[in-house]
C-alpha positions in Angstrom: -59.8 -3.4 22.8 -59.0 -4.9 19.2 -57.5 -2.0 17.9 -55.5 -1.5 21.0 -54.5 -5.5 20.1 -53.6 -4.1 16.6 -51.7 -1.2 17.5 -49.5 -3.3 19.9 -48.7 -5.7 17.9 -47.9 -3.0 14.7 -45.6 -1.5 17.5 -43.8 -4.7 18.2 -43.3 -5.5 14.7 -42.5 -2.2 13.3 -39.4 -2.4 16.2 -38.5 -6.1 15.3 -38.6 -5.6 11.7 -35.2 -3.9 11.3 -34.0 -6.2 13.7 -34.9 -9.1 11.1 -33.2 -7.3 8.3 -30.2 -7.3 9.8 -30.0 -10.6 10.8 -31.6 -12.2 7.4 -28.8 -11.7 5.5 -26.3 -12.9 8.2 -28.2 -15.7 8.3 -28.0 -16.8 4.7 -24.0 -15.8 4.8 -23.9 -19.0 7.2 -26.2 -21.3 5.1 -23.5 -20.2 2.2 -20.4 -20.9 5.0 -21.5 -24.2 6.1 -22.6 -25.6 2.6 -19.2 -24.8 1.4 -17.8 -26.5 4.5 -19.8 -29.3 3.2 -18.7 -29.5 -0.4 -14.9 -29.1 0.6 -15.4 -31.9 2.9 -16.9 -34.2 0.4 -14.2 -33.2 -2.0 -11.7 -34.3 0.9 -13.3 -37.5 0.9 -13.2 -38.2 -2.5 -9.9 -37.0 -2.9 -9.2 -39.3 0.0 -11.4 -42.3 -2.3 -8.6 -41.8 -5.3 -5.8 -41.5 -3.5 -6.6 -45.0 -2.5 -7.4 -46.8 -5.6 -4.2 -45.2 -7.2 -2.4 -46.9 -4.2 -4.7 -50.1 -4.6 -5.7 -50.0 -0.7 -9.1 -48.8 -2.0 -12.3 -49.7 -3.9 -13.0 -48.6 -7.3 -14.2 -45.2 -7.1 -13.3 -44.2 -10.5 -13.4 -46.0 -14.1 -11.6 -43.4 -16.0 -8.1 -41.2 -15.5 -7.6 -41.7 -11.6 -5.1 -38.6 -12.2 -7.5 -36.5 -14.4 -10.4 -36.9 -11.7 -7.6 -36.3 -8.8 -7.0 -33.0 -10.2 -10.2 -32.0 -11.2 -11.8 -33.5 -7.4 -9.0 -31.0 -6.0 -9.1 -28.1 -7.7 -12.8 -28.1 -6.9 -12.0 -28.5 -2.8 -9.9 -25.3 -3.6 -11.9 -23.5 -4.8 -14.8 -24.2 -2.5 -12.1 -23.1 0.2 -11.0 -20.3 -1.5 -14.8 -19.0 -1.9 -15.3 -20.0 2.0 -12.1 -17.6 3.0 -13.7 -14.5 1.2 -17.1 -14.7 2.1 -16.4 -15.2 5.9 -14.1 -12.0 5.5 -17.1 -9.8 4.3 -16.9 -10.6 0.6 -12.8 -9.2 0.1 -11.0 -10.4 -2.9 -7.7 -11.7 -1.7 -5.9 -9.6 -4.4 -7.6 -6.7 -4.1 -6.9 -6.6 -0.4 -3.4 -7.0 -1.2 -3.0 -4.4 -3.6 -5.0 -2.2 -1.2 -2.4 -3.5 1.6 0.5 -2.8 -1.4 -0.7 0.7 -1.8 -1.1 2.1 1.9 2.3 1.0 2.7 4.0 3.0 -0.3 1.7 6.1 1.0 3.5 5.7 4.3 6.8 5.1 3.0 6.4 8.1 0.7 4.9 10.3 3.8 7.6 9.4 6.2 10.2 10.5 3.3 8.5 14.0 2.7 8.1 14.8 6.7 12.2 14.2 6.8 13.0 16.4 3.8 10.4 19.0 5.8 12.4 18.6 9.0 15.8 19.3 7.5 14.3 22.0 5.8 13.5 23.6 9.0 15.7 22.5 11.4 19.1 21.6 9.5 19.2 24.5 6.8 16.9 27.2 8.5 15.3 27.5 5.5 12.6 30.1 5.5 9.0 29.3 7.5 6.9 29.8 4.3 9.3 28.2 1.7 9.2 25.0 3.8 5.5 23.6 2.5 7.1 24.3 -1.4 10.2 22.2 -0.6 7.5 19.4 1.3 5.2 19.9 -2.0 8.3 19.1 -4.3 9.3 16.4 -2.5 5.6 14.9 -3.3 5.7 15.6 -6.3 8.8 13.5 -7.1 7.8 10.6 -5.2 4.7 10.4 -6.7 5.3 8.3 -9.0 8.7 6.5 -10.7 9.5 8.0 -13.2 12.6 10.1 -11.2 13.8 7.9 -9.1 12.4 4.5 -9.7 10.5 2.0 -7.5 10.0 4.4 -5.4 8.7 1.6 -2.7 12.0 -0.2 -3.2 14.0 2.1 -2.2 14.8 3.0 1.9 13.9 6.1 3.0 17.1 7.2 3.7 18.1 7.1 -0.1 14.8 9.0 -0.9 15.9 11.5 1.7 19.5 11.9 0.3 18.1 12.0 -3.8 15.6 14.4 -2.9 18.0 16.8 -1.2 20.3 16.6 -3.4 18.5 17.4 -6.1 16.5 20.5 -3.7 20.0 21.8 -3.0 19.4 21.1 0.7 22.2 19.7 3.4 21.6 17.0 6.1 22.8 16.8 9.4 23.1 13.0 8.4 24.9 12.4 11.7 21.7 13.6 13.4 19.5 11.9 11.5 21.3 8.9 12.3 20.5 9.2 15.5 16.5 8.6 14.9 14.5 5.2 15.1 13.7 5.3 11.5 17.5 6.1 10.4 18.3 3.1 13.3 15.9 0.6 12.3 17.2 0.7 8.2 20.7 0.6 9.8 20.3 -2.3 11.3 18.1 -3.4 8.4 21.2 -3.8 6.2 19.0 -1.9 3.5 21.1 -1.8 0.2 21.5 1.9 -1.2 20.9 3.4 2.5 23.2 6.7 3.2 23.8 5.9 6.4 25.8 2.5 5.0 27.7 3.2 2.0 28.4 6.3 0.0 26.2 5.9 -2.8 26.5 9.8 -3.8 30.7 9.0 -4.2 29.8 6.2 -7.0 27.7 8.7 -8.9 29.6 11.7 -9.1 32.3 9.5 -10.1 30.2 8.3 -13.1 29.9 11.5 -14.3 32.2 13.8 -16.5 34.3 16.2 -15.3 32.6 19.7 -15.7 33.1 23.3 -14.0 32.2 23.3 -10.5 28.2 24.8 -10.3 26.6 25.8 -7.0 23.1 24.2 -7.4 20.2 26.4 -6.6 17.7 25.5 -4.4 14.2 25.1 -4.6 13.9 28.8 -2.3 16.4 30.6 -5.2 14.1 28.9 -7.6 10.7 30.9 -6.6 12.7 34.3 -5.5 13.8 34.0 -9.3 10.5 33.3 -10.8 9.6 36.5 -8.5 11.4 38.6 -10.3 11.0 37.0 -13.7 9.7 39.6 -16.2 7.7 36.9 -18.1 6.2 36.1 -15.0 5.4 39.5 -13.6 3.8 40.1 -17.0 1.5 37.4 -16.8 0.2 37.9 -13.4 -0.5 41.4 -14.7 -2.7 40.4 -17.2 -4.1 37.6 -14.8 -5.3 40.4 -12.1 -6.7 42.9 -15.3 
């Protein structure tokens, strides 16, 4: 009968003891909340307590620099809010959440700009099914970082759109694109640099000096040139043995 007393009770702890791990250390994140909430509440009140001896509707609470021990009493109630604010959201440093923030929303700006460039590859210039991932990949690439076009997260998508084709040799249907919620929303955003509002390609050409006319090539006559490259053929020669 006592070891069947013994076994229970092992049973009932060993089920309760994870149950008690997990709630130890939410129980001390509390004891850390509230005792902040006290110190910042102290610090009210003696910010509160200098306040009025400066204005001399208070008792003496300070023999020194009223100002000196103002600021110091302050900062202090900052800080112990500022502490409060990241442990109750699970330890995040303010800044690093906004970087993080920062650096998801330039992903998506840069993804939206590539899955454009892919659909007027396809549906605007017909360009080939399996040269349309190498014009999506060298769309990437550009955007990466800015050192072609500049802050990249500056700029609308729209002017990503028109810099990238440009330079890929491909052709819009800008009227069509227009016509989307994306293309809508930066119309009626007002965005400066936006194709859809001013004709930013105009004020660079003009910029530039007058030179014979040169059909660009496009990212597709690029690689069907590399194809036939002798260099190239060479080398994969050597690469396959």
């Amino acid at each position: 009968m006592f070891c069947s007393n013994m076994n229970a009770h092992a049973a009932i702890d060993a089920v309760d003891a994870p149950a008690l791990q997990e709630e130890r250390p939410q129980t001390a994140l509390e004891r850390q909340l509230a005792l902040l909430e006290r110190l910042a509440e102290a610090g009210m009140e003696l910010v509160e307590a200098l306040v009025a001896q400066a204005k001399g509707s208070g008792p003496k609470v300070e023999g020194g620099d009223v100002g000196l021990a103002f600021g110091r009493v302050s900062r202090a109630v900052r800080m112990a809010v500022l502490l409060h604010q990241q442990l109750a959201g699970g330890g995040v440093d303010p800044l690093e959440a906004e970087q993080k923030a920062e650096a998801e929303r330039r992903k998506a700006h840069v993804g939206r700009a590539v899955r454009i460039v892919r659909r007027v590859a396809k549906d605007h210039c017909r360009i080939k099914p399996d040269m349309i991932s190498a014009y999506a990949w060298e769309a990437r690439e550009r955007l990466d970082d800015d050192d072609i076009y500049g802050l990249v997260a500056a700029r609308p998508v729209g002017e990503l759109v028109a810099l990238i084709c440009r330079d890929l040799g491909l052709q819009p249907d800008w009227d069509a694109l227009a016509q989307e919620a994306w293309a809508r929303a930066e119309i009626d955003s007002g965005a400066a640099g936006s194709p859809f509002l001013e004709d930013w390609d105009d004020d660079e050409d003009a910029d530039e000096a007058p030179g014979p006319a040169v059909q660009p090539r496009t990212l597709e006559d690029r690689i069907a040139a590399l194809a036939h490259d002798p260099a190239t053929l060479a080398a994969a020669r050597r690469d396959t043995g």
